[in-house]
mmCIF file as Biopython writes it, N, C-alpha, C and O atoms, coordinates in Angstrom:
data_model
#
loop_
_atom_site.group_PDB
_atom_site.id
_atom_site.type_symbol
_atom_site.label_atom_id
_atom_site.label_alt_id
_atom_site.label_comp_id
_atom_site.label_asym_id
_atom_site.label_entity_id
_atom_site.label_seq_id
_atom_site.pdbx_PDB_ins_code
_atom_site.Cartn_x
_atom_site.Cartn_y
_atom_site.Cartn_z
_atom_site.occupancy
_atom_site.B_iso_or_equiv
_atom_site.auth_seq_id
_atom_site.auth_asym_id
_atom_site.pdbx_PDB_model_num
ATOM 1   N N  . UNK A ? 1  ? 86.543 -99.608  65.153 1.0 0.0 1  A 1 
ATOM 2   C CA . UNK A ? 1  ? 87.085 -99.237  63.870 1.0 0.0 1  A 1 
ATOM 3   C C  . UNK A ? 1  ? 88.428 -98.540  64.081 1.0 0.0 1  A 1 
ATOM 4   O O  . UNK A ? 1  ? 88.596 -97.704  64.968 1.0 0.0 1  A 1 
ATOM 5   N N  . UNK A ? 2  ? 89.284 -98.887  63.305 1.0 0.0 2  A 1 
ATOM 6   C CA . UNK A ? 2  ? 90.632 -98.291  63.094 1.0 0.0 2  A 1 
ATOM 7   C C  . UNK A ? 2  ? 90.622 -96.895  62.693 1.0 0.0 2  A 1 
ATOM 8   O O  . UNK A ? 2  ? 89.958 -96.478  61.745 1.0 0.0 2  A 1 
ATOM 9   N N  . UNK A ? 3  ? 91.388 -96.162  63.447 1.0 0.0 3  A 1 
ATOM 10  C CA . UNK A ? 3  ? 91.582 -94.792  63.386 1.0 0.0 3  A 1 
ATOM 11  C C  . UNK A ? 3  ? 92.983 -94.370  63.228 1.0 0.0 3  A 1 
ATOM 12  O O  . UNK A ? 3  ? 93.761 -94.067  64.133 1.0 0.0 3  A 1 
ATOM 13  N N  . UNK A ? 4  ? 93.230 -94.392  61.786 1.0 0.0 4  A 1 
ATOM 14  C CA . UNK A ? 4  ? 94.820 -93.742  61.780 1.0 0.0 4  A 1 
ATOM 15  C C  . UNK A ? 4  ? 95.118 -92.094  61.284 1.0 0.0 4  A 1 
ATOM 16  O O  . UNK A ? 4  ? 94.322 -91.157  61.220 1.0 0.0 4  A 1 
ATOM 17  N N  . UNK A ? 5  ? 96.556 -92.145  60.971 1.0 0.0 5  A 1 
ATOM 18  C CA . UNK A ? 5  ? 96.864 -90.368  61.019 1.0 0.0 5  A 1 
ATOM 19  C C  . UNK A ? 5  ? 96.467 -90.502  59.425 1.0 0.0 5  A 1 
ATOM 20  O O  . UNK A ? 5  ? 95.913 -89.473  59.040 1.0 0.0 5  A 1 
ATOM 21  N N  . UNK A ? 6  ? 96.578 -91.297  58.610 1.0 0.0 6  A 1 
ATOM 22  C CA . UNK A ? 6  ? 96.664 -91.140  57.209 1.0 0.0 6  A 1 
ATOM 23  C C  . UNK A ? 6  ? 95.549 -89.784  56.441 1.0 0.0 6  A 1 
ATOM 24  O O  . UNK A ? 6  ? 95.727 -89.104  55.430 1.0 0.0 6  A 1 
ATOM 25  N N  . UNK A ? 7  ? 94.708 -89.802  57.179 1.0 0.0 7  A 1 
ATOM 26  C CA . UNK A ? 7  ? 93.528 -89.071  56.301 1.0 0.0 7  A 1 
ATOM 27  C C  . UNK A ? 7  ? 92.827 -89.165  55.501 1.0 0.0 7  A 1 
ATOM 28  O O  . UNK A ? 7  ? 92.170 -88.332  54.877 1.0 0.0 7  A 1 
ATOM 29  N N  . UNK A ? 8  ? 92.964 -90.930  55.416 1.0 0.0 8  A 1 
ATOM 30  C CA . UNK A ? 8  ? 92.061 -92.132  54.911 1.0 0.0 8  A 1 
ATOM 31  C C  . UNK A ? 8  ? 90.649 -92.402  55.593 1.0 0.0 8  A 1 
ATOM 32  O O  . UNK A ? 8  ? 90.736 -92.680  56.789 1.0 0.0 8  A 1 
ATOM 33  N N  . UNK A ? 9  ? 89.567 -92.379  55.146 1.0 0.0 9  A 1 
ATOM 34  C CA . UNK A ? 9  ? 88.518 -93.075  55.346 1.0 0.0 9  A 1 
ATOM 35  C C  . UNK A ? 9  ? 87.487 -94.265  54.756 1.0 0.0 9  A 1 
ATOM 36  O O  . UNK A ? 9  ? 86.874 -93.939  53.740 1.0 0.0 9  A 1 
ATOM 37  N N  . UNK A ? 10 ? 87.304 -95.238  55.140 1.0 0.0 10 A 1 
ATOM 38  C CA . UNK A ? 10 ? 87.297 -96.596  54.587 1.0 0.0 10 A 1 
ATOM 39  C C  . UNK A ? 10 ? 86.070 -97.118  55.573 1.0 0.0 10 A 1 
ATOM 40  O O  . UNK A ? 10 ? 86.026 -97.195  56.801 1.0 0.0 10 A 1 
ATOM 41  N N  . UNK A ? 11 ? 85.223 -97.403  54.693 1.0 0.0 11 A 1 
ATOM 42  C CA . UNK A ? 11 ? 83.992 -97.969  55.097 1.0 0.0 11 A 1 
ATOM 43  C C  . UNK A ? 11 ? 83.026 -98.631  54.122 1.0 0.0 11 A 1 
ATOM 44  O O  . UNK A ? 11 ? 82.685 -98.172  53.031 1.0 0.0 11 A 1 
ATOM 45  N N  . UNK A ? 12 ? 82.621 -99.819  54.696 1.0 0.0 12 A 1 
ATOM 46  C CA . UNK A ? 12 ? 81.427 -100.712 54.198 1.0 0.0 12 A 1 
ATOM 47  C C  . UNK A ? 12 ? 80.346 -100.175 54.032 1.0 0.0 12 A 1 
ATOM 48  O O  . UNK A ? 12 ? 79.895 -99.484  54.945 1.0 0.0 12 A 1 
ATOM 49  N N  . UNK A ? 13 ? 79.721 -100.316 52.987 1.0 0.0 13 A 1 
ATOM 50  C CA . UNK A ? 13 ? 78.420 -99.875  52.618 1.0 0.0 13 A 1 
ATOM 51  C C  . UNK A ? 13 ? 77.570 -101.061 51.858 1.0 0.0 13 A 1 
ATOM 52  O O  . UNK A ? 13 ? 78.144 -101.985 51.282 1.0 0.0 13 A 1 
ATOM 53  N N  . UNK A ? 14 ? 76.528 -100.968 51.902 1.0 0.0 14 A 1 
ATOM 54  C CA . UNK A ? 14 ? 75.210 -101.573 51.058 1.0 0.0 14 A 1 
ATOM 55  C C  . UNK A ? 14 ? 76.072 -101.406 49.947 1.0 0.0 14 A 1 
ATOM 56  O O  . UNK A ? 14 ? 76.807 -100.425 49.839 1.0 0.0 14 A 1 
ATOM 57  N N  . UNK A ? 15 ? 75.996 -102.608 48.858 1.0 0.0 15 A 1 
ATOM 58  C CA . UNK A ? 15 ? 76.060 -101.853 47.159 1.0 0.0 15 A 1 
ATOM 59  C C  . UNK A ? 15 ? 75.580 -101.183 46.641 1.0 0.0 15 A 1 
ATOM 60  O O  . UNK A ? 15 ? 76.062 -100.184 46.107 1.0 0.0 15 A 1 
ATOM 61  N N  . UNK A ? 16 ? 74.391 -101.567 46.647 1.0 0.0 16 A 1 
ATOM 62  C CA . UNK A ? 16 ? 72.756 -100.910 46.103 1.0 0.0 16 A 1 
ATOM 63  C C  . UNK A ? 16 ? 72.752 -99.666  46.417 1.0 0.0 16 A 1 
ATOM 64  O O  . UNK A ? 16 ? 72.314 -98.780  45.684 1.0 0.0 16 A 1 
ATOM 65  N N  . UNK A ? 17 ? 73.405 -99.441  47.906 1.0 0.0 17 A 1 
ATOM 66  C CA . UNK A ? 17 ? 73.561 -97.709  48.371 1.0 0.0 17 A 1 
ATOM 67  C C  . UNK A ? 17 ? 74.418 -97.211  47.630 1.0 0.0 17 A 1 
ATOM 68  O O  . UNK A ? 17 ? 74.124 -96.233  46.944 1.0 0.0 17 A 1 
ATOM 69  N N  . UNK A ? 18 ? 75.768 -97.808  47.593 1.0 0.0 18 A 1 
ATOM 70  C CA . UNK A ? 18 ? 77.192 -97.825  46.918 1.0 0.0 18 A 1 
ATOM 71  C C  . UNK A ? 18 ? 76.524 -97.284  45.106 1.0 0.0 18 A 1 
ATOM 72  O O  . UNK A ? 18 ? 77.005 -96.291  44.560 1.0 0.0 18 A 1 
ATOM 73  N N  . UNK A ? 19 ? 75.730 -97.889  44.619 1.0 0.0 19 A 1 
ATOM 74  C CA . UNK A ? 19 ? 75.719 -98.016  43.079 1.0 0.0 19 A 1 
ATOM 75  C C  . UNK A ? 19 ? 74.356 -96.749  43.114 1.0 0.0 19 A 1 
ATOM 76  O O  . UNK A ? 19 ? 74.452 -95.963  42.171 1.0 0.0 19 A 1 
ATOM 77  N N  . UNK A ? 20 ? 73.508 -96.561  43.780 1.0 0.0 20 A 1 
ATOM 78  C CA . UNK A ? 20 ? 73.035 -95.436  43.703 1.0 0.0 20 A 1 
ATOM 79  C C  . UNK A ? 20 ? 73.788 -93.884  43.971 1.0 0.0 20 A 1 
ATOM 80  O O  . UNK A ? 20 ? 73.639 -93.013  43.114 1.0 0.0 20 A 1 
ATOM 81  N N  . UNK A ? 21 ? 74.392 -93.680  44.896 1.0 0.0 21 A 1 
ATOM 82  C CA . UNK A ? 21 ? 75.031 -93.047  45.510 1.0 0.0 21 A 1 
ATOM 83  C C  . UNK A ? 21 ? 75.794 -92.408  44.604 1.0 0.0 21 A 1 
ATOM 84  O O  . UNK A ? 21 ? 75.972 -91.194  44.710 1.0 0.0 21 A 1 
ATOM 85  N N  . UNK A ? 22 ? 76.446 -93.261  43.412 1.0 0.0 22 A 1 
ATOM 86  C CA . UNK A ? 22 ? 77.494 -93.180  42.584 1.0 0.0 22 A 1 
ATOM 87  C C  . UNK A ? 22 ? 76.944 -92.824  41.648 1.0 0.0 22 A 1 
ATOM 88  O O  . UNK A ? 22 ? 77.559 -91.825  41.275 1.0 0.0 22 A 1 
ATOM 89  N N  . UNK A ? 23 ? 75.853 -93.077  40.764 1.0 0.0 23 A 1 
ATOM 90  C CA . UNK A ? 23 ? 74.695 -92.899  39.793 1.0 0.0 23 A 1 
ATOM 91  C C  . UNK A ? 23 ? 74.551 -91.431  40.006 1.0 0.0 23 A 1 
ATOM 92  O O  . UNK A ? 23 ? 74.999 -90.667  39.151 1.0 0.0 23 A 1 
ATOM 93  N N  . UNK A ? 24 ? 73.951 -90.961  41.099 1.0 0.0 24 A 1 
ATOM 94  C CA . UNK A ? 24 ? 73.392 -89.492  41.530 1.0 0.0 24 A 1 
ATOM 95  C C  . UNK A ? 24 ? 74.686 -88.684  41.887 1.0 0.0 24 A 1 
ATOM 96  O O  . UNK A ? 24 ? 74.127 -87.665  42.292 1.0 0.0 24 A 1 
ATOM 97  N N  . UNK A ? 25 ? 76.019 -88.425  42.021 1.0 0.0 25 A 1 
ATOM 98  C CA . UNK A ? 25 ? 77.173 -87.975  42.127 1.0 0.0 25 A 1 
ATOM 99  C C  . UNK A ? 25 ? 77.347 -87.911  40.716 1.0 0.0 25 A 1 
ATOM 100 O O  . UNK A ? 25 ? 77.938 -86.831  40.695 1.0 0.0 25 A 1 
ATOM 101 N N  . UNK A ? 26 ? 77.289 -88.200  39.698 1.0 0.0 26 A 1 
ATOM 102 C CA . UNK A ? 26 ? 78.066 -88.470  38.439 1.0 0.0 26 A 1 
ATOM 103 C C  . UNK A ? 26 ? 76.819 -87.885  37.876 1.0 0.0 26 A 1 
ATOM 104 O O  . UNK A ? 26 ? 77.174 -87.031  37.064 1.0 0.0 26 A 1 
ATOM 105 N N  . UNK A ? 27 ? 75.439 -87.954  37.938 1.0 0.0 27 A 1 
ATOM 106 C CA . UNK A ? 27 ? 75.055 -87.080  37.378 1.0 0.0 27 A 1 
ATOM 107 C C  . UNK A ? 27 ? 74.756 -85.285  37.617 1.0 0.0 27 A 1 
ATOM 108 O O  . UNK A ? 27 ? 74.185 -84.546  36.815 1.0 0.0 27 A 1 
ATOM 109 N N  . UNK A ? 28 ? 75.422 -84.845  39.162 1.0 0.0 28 A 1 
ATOM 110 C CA . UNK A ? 28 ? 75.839 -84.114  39.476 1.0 0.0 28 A 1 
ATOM 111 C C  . UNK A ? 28 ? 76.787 -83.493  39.131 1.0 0.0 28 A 1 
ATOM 112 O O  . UNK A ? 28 ? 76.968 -82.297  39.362 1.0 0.0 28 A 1 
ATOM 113 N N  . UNK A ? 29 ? 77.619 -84.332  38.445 1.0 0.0 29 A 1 
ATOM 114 C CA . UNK A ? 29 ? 78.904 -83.741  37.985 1.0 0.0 29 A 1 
ATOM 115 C C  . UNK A ? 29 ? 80.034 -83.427  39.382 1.0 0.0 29 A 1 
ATOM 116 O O  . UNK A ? 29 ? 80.912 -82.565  39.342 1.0 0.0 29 A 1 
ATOM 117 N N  . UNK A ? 30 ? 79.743 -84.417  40.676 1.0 0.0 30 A 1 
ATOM 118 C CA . UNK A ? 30 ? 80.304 -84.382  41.777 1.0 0.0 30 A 1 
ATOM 119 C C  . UNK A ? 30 ? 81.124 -85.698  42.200 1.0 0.0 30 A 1 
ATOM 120 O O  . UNK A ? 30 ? 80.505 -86.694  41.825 1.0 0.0 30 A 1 
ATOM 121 N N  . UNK A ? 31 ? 82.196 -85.986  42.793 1.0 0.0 31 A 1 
ATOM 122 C CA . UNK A ? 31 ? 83.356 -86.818  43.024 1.0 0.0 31 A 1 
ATOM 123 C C  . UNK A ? 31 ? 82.823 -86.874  44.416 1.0 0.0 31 A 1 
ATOM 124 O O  . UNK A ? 31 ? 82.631 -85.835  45.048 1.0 0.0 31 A 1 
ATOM 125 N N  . UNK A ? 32 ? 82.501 -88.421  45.070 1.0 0.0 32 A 1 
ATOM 126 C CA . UNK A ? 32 ? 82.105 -88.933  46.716 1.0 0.0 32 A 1 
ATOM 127 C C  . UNK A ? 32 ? 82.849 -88.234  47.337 1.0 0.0 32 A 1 
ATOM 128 O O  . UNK A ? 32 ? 82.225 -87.483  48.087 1.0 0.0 32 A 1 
ATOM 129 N N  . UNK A ? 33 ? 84.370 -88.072  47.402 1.0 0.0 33 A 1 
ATOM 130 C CA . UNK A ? 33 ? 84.993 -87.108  47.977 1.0 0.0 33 A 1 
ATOM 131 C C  . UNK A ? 33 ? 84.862 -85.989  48.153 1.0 0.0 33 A 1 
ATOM 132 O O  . UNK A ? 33 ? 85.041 -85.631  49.317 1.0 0.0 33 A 1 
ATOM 133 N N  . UNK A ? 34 ? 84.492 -84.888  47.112 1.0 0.0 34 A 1 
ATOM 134 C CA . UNK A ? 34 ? 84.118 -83.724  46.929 1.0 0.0 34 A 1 
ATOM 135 C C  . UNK A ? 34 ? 82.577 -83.858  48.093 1.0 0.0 34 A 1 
ATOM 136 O O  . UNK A ? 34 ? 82.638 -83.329  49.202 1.0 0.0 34 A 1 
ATOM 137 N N  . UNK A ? 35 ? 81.660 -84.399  47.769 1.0 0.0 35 A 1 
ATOM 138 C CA . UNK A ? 35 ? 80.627 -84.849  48.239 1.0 0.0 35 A 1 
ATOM 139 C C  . UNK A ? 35 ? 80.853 -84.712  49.865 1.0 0.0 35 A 1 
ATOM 140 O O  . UNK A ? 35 ? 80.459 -83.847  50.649 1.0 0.0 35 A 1 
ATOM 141 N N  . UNK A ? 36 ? 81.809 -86.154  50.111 1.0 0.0 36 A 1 
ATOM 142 C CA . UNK A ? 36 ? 81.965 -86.206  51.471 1.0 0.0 36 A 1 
ATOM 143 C C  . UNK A ? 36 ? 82.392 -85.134  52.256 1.0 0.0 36 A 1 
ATOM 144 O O  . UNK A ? 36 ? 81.783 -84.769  53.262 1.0 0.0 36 A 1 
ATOM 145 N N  . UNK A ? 37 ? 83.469 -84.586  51.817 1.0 0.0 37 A 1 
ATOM 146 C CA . UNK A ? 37 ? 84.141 -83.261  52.468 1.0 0.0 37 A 1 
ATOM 147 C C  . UNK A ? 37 ? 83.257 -82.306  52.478 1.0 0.0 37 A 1 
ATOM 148 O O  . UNK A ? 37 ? 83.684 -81.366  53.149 1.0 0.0 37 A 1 
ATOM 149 N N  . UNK A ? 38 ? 82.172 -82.100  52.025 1.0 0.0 38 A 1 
ATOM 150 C CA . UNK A ? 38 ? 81.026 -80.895  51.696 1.0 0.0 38 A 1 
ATOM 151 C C  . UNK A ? 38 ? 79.990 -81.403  52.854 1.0 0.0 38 A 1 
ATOM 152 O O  . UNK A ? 38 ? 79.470 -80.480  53.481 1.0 0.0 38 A 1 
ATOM 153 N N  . UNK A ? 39 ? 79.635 -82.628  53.206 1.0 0.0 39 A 1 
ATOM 154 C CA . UNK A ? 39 ? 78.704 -83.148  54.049 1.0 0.0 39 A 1 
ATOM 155 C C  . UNK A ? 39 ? 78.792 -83.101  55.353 1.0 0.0 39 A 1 
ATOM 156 O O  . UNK A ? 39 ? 77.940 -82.727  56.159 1.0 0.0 39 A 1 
ATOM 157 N N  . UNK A ? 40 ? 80.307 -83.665  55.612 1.0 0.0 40 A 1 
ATOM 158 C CA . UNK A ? 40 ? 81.013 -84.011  56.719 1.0 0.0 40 A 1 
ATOM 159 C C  . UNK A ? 40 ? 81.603 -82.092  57.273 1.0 0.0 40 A 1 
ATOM 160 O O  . UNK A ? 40 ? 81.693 -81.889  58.484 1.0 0.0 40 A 1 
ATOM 161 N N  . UNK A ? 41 ? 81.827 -81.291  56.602 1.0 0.0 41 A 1 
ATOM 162 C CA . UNK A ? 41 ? 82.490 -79.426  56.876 1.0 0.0 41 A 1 
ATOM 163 C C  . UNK A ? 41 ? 80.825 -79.486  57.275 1.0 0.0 41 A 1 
ATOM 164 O O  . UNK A ? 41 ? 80.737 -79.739  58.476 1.0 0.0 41 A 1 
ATOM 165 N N  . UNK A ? 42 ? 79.577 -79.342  56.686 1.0 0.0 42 A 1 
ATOM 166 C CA . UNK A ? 42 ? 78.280 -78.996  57.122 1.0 0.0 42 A 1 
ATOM 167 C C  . UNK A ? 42 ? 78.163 -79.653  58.571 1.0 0.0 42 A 1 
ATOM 168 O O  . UNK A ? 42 ? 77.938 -79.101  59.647 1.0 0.0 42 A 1 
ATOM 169 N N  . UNK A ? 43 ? 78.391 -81.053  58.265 1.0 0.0 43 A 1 
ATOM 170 C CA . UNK A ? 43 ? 78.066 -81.469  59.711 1.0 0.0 43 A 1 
ATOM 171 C C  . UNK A ? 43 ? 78.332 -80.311  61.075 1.0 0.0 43 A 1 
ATOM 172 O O  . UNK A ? 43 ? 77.722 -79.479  61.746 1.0 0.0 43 A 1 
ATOM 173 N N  . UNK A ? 44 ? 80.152 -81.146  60.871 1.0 0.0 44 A 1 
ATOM 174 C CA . UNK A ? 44 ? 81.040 -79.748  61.443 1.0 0.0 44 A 1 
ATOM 175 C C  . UNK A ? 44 ? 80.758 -78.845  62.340 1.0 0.0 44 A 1 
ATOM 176 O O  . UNK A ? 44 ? 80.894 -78.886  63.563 1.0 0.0 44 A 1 
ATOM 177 N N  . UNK A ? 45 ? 80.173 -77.653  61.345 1.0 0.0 45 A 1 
ATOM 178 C CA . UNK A ? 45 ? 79.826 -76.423  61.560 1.0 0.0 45 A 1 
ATOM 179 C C  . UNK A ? 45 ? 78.640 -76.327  62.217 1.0 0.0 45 A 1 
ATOM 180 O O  . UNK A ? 45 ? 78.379 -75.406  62.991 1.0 0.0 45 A 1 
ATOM 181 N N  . UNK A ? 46 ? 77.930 -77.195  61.964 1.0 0.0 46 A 1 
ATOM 182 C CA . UNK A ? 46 ? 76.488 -77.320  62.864 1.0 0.0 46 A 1 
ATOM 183 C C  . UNK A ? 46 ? 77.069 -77.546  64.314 1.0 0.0 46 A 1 
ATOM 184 O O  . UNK A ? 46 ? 76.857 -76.703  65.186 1.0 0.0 46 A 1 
ATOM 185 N N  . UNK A ? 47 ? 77.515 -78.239  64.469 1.0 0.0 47 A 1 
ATOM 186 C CA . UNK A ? 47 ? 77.713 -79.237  65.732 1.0 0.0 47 A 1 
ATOM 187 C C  . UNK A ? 47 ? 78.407 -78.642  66.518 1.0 0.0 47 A 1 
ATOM 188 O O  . UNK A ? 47 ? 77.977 -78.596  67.670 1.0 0.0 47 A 1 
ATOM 189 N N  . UNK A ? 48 ? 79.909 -77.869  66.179 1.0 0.0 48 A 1 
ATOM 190 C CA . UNK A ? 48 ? 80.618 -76.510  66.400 1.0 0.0 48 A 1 
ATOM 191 C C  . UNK A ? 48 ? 79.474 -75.585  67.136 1.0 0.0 48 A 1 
ATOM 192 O O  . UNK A ? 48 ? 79.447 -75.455  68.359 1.0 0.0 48 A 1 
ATOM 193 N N  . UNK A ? 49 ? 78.747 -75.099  66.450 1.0 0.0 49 A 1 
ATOM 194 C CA . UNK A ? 49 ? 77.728 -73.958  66.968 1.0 0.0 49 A 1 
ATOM 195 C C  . UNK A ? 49 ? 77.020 -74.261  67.969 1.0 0.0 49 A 1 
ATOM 196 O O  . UNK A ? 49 ? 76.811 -73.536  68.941 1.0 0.0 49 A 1 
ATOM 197 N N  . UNK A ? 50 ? 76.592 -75.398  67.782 1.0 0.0 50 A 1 
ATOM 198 C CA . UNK A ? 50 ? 75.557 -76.521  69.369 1.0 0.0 50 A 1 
ATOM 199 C C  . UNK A ? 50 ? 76.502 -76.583  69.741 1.0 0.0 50 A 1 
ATOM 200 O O  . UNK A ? 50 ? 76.337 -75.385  69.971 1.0 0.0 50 A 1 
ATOM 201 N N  . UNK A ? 51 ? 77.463 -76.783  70.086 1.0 0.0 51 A 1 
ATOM 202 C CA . UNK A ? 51 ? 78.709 -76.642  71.190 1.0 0.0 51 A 1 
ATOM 203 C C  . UNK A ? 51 ? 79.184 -75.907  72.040 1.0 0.0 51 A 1 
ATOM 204 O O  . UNK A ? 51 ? 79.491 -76.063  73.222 1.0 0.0 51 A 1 
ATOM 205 N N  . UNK A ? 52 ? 79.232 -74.824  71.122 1.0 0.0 52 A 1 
ATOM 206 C CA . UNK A ? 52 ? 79.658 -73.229  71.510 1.0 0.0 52 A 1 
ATOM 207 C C  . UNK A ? 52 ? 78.448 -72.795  72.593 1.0 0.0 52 A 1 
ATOM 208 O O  . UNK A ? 52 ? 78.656 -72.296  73.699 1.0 0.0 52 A 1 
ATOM 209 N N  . UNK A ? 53 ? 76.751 -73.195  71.843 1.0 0.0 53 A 1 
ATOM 210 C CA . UNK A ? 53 ? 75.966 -72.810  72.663 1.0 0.0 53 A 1 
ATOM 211 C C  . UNK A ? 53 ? 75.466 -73.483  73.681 1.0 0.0 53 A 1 
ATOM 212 O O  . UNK A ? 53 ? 74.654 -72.990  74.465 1.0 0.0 53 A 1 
ATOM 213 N N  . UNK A ? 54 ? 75.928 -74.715  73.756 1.0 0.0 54 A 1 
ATOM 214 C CA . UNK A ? 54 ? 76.368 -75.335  75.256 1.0 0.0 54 A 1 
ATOM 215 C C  . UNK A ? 54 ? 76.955 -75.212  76.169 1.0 0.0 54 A 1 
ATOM 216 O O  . UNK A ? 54 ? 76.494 -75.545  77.261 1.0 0.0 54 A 1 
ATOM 217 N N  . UNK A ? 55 ? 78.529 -74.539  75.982 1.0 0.0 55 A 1 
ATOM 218 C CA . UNK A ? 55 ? 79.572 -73.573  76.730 1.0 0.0 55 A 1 
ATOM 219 C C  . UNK A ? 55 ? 79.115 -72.960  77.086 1.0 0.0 55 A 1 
ATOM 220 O O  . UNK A ? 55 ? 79.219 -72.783  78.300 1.0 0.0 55 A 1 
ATOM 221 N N  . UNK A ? 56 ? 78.085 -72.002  76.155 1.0 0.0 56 A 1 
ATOM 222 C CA . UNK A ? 56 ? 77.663 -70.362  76.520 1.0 0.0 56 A 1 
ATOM 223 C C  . UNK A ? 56 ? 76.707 -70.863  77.681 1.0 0.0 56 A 1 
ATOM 224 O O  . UNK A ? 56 ? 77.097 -70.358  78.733 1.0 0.0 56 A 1 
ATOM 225 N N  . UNK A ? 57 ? 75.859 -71.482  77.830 1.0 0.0 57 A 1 
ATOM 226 C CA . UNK A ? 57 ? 74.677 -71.739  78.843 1.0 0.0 57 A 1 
ATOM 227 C C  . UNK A ? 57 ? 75.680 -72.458  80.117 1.0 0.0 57 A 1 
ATOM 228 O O  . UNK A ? 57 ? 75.224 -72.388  81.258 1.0 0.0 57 A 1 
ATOM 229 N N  . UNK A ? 58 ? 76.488 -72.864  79.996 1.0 0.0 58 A 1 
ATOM 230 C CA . UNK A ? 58 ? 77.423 -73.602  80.965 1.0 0.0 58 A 1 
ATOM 231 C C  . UNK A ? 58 ? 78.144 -72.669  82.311 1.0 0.0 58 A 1 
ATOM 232 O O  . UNK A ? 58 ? 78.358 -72.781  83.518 1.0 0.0 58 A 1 
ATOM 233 N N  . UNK A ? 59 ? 78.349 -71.651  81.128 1.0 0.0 59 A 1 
ATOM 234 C CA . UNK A ? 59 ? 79.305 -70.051  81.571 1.0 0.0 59 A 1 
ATOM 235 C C  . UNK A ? 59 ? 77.976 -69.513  82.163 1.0 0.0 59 A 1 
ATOM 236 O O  . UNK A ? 59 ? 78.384 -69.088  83.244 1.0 0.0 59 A 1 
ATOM 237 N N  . UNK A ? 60 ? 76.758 -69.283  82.140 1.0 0.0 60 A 1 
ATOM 238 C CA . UNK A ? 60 ? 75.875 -68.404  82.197 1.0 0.0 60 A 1 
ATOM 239 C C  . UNK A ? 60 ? 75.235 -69.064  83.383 1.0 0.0 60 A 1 
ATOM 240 O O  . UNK A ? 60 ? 74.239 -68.469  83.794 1.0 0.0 60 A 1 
ATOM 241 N N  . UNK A ? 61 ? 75.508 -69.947  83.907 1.0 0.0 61 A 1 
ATOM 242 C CA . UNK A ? 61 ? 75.094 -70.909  85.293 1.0 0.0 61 A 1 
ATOM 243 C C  . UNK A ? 61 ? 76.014 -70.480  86.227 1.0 0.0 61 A 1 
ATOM 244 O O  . UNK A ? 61 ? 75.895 -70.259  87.432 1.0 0.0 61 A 1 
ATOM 245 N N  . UNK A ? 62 ? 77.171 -70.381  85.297 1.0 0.0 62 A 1 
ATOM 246 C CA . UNK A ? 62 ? 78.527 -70.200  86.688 1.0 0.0 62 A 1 
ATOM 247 C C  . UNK A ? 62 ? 78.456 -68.953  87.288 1.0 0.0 62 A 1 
ATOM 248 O O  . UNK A ? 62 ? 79.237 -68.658  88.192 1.0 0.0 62 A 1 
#
């Protein structure tokens, strides 16, 4: 998959996922974007922290 600087993200999905997905956002009163950026910062921050505490055990061997 193509990876540019734009700060575009572009991906294929199921419709059925696509048309649900969109159904349950809108009755949220939430924009996929808003959505995505909220999902993708959670990810993030999880993964950040399992990281950090991978370093830390890394350092703690040395």
């Amino acid at each position: 998959m193509a990876k540019g600087e734009s700060g575009r993200i572009v991906l294929e999905v199921d419709p059925e996922l696509k048309k649900t997905l969109y159904s349950i956002l809108a009755m949220e009163q939430q924009t996929l974007k808003d959505w995505f950026i909220d999902k993708a910062q959670n990810h993030i921050d999880e993964k950040k922290s399992e990281l950090i505490k991978s370093f830390s055990k890394v350092n703690d061997e040395i």
